[in-house]
N, C-alpha and C positions, 0 to 999 in steps of 0.2 A: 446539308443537315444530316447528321446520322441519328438512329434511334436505338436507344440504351434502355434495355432492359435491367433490369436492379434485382437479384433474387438476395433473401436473407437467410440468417442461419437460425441453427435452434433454437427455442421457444423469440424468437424475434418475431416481427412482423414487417409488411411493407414500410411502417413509420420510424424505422431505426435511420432512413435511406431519404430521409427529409434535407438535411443539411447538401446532401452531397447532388442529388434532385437536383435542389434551387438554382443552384449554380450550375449544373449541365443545362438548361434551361435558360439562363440567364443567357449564356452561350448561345441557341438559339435550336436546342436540341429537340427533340422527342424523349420523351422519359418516361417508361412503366416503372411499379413499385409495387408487384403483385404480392399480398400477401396467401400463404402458405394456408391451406384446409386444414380448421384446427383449433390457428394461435391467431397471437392478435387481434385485429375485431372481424374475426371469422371463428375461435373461438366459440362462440354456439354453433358449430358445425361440429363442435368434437365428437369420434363415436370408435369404436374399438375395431372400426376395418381400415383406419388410417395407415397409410405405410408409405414407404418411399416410392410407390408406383403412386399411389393419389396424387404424390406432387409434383413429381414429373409431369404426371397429365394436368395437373394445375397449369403449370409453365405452355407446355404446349398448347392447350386451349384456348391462352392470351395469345398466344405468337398467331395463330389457324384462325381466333375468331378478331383477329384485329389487322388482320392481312398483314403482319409485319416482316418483311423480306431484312437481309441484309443487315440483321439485329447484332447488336455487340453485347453479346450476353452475358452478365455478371452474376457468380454467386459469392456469396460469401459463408467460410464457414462450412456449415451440413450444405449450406448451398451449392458446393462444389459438387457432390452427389446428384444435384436435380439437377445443374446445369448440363450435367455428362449426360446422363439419362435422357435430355429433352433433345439437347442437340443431337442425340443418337438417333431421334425419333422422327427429325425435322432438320437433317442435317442444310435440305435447300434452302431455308430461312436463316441460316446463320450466317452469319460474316465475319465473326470474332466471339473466338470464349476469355473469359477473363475470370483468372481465380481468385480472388482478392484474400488472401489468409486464409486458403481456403483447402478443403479436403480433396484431392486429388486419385482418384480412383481407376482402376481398372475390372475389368469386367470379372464379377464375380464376387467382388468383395463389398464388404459392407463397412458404415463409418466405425462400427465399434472395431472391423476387423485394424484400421487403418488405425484408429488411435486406442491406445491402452487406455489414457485417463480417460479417457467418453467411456470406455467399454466398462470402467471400475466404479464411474459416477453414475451411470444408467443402472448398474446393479444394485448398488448401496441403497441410492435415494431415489431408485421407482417406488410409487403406491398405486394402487388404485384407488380409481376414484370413478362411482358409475360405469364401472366395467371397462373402464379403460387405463391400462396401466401408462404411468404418468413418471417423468422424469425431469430435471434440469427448473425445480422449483424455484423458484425466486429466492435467492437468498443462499442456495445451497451448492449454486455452482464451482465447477472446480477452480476457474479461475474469478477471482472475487471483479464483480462489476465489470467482467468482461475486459478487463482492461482500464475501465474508466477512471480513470480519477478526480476531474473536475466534478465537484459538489453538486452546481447546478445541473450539468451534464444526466450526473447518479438520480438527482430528485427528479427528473422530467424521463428517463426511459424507465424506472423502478416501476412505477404503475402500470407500465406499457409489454413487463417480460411476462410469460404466459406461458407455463407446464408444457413440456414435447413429449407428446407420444412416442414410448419406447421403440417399439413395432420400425420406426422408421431410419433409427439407428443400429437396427439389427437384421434389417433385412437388405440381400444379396442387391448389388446392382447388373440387373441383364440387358447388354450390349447385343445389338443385331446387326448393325451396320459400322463396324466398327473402320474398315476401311476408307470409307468417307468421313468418317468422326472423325478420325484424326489428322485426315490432313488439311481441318480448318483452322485456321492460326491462333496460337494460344497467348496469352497476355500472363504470367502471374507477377500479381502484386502483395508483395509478403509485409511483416512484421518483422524488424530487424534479427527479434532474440528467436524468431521462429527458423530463418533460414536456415542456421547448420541441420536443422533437425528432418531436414526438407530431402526426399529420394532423386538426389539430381538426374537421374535414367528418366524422372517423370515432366523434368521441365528441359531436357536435353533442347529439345527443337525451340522452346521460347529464350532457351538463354544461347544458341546460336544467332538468333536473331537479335539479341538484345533487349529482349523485353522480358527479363526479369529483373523485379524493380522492388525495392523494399524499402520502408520509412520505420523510423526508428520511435514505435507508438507502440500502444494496448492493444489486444485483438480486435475489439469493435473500431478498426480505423476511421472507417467511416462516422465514428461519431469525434474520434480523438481529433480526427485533422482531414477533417471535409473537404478543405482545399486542394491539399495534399496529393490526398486519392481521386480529386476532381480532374485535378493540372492533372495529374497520368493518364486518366480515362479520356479527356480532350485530345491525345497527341493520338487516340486511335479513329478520332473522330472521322477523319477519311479515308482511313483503311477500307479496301476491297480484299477479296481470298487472293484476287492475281499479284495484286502490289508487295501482298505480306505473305504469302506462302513461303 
């Protein structure tokens, strides 16, 4: 039995990670689906000191107060940020990082540094709102529904997307232990039209290994092809650091 952590990306929440859950579970897994301080139904937590260290410490609090060793830890997205960050922090509790479409960082930089469209969407269509300036509005994403296209798919996350604190795509990612961060095994699982666009120096070590892996879907894969991204996430289901280093 392994335990798979699920982290999401901007204005998402744990519930985007329901499809893909069921089915690691079915399996016979362990599965968090922590949502982020803020968004989703956490959401009445918003407040104008949010930033990419809150969620980091979010992540690691679940991993510290739920004793979870040996975690296969996924982000998606801005979640590639908190993913790096946490396992920076807690590199003994990991087992596996896994980028799913995901923002791939290095020490010092931040999501807007990494992507231009975030960095051009964050500026345009921030407001505030109660003192906290607010980005990635429903509706006004750069990329429309995320990828999504099935109807029902759109009409069941649409009430579920929820404003992201600027602050957290603009603020630096600081790395302390980066010597151990990175020689825990990396997984990424891309979005076909995303790859060329992908710094191969950053998945160097996962595509020696063979595990970079991409389906040919929207950005919210996890919502386009649950399966998809399930069956990939299963084949790391008995990875150890010694077997997959």
């Amino acid at each position: 039995m392994a335990t798979y952590v699920l982290v999401h990306g901007g204005a998402h929440g744990g519930w985007c990670y329901q499809p893909v859950a069921r089915l690691l579970r079915q399996a016979g897994h362990d599965v968090y689906t922590p949502t982020l301080t803020g968004v989703g139904e956490r959401s009445h937590l918003l407040n104008a000191d949010i930033d990419l260290d809150v969620h980091i410490n979010d992540i690691v609090q679940v991993l510290t107060y739920e004793d979870l060793r040996e975690v296969i830890l996924v982000g998606h997205s801005y979640g590639g940020m908190v993913i790096t960050g946490a396992a920076d922090r807690i590199t003994d509790r990991i087992g596996h990082l896994v980028y799913l479409d995901a923002a791939t960082p290095i020490n010092g930089e931040s999501l807007s540094d990494i992507s231009a469209t975030l960095a051009a969407t964050a500026r345009d269509n921030a407001r505030v709102i109660d003192g906290v300036e607010l980005t990635l509005f429903p509706g006004t994403e750069p990329m429309p529904h995320y990828g999504v296209t099935d109807p029902d798919t759109i009409a069941w996350m649409t009430p579920r997307l929820t404003p992201h604190p600027v602050r957290c795509f603009t603020a630096p990612l600081r790395l302390t232990n980066e010597a151990a961060l990175w020689e825990i095994p990396q997984t990424h699982i891309l979005c076909t039209a995303t790859l060329p666009h992908r710094d191969p120096a950053r998945m160097a070590k996962a595509g020696a290994a063979g595990r970079v892996w991409d389906i040919d879907t929207g950005h919210d894969l996890m919502l386009t092809e649950p399966k998809a991204v399930a069956d990939l996430l299963l084949r790391l289901s008995g990875s150890q650091k010694a077997t997959l280093a």
